[in-house]
Biotite code that builds the C-alpha atoms (Angstrom):
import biotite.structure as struc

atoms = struc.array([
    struc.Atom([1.510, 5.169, -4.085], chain_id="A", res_id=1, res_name="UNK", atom_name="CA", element="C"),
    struc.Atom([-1.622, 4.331, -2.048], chain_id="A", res_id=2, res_name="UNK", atom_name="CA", element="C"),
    struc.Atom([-0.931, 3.565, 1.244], chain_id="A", res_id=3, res_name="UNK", atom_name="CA", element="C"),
    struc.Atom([-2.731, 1.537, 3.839], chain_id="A", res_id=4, res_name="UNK", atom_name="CA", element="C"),
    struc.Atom([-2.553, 1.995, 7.324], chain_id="A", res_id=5, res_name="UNK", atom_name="CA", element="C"),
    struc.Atom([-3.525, -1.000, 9.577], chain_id="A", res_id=6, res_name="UNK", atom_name="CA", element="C"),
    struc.Atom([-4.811, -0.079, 13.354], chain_id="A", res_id=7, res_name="UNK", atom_name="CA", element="C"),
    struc.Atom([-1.901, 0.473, 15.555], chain_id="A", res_id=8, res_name="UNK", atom_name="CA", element="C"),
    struc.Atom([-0.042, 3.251, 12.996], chain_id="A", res_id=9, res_name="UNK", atom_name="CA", element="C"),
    struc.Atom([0.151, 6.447, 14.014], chain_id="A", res_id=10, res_name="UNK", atom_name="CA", element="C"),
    struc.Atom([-1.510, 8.881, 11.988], chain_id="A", res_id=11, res_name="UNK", atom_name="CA", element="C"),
    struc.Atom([0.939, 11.348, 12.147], chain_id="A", res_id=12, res_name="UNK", atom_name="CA", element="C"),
    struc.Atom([2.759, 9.756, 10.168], chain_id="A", res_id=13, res_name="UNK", atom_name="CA", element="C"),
    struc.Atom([0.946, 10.480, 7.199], chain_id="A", res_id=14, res_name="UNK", atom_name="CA", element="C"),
    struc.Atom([2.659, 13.742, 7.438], chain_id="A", res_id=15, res_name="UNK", atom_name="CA", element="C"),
    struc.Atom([5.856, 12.900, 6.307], chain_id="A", res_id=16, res_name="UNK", atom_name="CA", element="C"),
    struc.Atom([3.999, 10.640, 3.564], chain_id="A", res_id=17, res_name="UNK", atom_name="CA", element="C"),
    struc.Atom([2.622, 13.516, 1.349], chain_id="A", res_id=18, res_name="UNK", atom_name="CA", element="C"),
    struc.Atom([3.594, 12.623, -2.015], chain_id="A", res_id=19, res_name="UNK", atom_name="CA", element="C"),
    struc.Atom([1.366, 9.291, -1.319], chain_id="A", res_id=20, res_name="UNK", atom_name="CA", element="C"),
    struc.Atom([-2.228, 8.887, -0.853], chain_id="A", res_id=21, res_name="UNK", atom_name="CA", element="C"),
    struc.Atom([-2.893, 7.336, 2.461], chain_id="A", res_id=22, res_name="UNK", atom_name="CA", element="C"),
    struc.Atom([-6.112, 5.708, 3.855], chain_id="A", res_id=23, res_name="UNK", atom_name="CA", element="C"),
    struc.Atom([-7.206, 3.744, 6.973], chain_id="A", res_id=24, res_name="UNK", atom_name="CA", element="C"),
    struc.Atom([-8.292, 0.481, 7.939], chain_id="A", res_id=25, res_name="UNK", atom_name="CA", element="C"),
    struc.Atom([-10.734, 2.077, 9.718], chain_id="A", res_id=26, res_name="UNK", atom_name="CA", element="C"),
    struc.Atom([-11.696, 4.470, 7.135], chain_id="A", res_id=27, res_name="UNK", atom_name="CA", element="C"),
    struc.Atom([-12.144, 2.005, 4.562], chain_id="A", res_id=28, res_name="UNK", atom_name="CA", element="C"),
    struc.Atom([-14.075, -0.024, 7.232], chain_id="A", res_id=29, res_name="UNK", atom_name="CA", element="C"),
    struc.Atom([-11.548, -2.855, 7.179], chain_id="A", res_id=30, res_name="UNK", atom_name="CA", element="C"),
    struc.Atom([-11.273, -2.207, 10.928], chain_id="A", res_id=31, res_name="UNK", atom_name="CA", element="C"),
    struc.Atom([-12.094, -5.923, 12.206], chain_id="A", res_id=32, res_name="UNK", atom_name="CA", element="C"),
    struc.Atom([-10.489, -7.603, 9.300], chain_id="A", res_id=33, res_name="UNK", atom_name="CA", element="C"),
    struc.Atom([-8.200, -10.120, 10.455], chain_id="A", res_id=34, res_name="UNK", atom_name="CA", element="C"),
    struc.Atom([-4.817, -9.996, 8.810], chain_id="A", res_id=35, res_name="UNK", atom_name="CA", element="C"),
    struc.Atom([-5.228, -12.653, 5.776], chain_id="A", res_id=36, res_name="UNK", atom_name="CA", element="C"),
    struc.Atom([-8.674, -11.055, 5.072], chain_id="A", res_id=37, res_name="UNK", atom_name="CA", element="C"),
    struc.Atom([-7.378, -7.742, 5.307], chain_id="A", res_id=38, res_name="UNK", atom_name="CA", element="C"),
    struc.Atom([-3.867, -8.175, 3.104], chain_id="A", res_id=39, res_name="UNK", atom_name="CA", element="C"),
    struc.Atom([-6.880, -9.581, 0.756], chain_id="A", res_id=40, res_name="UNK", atom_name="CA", element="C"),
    struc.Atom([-8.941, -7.041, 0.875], chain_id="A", res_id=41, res_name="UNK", atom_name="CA", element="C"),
    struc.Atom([-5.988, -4.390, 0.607], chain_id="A", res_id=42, res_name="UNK", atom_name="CA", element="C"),
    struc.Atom([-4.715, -6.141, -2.672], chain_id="A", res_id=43, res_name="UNK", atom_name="CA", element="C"),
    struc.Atom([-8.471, -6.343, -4.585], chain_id="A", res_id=44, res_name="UNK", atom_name="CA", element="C"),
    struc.Atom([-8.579, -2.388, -3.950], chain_id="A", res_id=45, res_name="UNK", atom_name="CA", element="C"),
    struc.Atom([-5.241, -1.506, -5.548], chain_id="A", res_id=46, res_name="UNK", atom_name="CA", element="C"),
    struc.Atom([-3.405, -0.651, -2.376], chain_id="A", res_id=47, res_name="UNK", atom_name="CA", element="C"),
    struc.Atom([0.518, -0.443, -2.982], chain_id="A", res_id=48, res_name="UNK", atom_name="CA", element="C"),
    struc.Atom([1.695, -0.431, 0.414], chain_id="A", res_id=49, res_name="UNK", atom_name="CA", element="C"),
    struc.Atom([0.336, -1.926, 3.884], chain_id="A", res_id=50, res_name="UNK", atom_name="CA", element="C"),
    struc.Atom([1.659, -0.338, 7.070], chain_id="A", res_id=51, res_name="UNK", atom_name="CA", element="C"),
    struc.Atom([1.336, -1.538, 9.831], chain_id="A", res_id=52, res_name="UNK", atom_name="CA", element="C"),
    struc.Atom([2.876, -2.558, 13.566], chain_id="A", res_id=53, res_name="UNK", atom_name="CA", element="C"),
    struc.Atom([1.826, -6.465, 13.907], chain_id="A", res_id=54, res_name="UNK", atom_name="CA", element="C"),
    struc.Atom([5.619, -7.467, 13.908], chain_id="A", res_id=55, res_name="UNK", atom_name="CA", element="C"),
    struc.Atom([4.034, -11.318, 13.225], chain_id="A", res_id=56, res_name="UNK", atom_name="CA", element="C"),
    struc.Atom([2.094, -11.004, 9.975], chain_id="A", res_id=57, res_name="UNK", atom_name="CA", element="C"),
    struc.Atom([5.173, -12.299, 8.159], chain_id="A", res_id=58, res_name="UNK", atom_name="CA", element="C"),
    struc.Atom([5.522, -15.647, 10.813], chain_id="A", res_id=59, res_name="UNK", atom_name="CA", element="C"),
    struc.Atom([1.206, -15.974, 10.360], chain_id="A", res_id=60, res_name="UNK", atom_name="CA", element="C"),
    struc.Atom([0.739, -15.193, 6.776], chain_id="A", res_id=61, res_name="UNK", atom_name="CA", element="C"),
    struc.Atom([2.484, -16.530, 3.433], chain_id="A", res_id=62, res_name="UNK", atom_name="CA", element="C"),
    struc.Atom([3.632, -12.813, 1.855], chain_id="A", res_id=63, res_name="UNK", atom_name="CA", element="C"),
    struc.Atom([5.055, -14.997, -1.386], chain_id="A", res_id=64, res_name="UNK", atom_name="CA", element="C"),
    struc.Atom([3.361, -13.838, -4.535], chain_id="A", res_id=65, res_name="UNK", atom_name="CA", element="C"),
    struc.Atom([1.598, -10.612, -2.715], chain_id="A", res_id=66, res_name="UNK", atom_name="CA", element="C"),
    struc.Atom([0.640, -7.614, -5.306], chain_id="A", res_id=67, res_name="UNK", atom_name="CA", element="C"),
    struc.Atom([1.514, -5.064, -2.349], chain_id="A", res_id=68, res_name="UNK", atom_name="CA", element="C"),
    struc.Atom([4.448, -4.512, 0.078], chain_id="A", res_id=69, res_name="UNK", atom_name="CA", element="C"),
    struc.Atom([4.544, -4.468, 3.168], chain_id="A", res_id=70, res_name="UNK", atom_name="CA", element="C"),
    struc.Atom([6.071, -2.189, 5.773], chain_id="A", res_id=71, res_name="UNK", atom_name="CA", element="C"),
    struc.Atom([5.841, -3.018, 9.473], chain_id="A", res_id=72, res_name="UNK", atom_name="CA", element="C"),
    struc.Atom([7.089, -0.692, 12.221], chain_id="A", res_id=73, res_name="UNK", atom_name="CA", element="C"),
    struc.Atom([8.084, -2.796, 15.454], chain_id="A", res_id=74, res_name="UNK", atom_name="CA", element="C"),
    struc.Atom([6.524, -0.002, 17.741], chain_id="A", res_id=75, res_name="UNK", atom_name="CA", element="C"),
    struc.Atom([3.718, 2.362, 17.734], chain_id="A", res_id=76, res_name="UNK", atom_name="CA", element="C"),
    struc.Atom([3.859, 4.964, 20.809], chain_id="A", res_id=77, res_name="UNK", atom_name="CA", element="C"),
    struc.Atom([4.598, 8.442, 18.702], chain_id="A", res_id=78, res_name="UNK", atom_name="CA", element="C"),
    struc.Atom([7.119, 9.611, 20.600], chain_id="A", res_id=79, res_name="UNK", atom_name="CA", element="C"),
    struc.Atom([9.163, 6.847, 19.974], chain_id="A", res_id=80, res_name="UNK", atom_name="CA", element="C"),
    struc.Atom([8.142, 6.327, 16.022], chain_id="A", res_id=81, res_name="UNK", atom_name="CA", element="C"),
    struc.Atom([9.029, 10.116, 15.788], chain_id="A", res_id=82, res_name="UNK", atom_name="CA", element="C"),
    struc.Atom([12.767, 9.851, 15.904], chain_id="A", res_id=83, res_name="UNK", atom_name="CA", element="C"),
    struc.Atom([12.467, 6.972, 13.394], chain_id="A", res_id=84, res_name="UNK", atom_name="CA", element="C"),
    struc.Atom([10.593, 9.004, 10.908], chain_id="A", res_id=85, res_name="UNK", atom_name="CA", element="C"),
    struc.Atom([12.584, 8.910, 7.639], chain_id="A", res_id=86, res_name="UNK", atom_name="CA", element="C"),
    struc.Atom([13.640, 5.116, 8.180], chain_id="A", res_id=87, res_name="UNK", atom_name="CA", element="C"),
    struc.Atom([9.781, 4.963, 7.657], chain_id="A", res_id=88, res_name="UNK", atom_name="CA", element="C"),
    struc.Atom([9.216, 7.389, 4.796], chain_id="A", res_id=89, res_name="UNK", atom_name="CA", element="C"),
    struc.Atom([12.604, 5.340, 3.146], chain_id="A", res_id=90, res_name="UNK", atom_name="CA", element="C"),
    struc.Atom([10.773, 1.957, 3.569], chain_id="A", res_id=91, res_name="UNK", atom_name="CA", element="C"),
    struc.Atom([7.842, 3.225, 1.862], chain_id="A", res_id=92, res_name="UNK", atom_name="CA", element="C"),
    struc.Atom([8.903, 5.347, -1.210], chain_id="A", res_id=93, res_name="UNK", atom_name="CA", element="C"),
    struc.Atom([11.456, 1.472, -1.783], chain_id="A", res_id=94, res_name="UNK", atom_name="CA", element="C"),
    struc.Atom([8.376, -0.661, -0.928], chain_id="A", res_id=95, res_name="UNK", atom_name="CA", element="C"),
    struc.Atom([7.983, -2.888, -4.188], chain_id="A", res_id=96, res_name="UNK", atom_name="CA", element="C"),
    struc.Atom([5.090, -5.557, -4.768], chain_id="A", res_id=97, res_name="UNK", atom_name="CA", element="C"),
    struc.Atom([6.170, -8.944, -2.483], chain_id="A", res_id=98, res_name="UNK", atom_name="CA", element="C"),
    struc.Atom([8.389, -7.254, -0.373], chain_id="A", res_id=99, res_name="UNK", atom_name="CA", element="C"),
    struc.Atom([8.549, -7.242, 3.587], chain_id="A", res_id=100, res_name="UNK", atom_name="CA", element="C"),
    struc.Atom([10.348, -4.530, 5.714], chain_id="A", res_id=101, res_name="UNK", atom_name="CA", element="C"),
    struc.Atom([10.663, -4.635, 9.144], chain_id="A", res_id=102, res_name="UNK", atom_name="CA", element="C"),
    struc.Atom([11.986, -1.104, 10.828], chain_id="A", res_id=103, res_name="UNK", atom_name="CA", element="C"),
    struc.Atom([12.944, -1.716, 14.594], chain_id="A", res_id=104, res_name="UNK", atom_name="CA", element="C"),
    struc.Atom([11.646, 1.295, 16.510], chain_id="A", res_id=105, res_name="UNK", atom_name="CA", element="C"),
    struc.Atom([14.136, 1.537, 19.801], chain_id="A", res_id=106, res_name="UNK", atom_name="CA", element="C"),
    struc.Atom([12.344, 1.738, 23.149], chain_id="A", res_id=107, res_name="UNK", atom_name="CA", element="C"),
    struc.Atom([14.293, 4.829, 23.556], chain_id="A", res_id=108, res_name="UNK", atom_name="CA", element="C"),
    struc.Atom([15.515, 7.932, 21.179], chain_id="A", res_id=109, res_name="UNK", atom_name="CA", element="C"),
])
């Protein structure tokens, strides 16, 4: 799967995400894309997968009808996404076109 990661992900994460290619907002210089232009922009370039932490993309955009899923992690300081690692990989290798997962990321491990 290709995989898109919005600002606030952790790139470590792309570690535990080897069997998919992953790219970057930034890399892809999508970096000031709001969301609507970016889920856009993510969709007309094939992406499979957004992740990413804004926790209100699903209250601020309509996800109905989207080509790509979407995976959003509630939390993005490391050493609390850490623990929470496979939750993550799980969401992503399941992520199918028009979906929306949330994975709650506990303030402590």
């Amino acid at each position: 799967m290709l995989v898109l990661f919005d600002h606030g992900v952790p790139r470590g994460i792309a570690r535990a995400l080897q069997l998919h290619t992953i790219k970057t907002a930034r890399a892809q210089g999508w970096d000031t894309l709001n969301n609507g232009a970016l889920l856009k922009a993510a969709e007309d370039a094939g992406f499979d997968v957004l992740l990413t932490t804004e926790t209100n993309l699903p209250f601020r955009q309509n996800l109905e009808g989207r080509k790509l899923a979407i995976v959003i992690i509630s939390k993005n300081r490391w050493s609390l996404v850490r623990p929470t690692m496979q939750k993550i990989v799980d969401a992503v290798n399941a992520a199918k076109p028009g979906t929306c997962t949330v994975i709650e990321i506990p303030e402590s491990a």
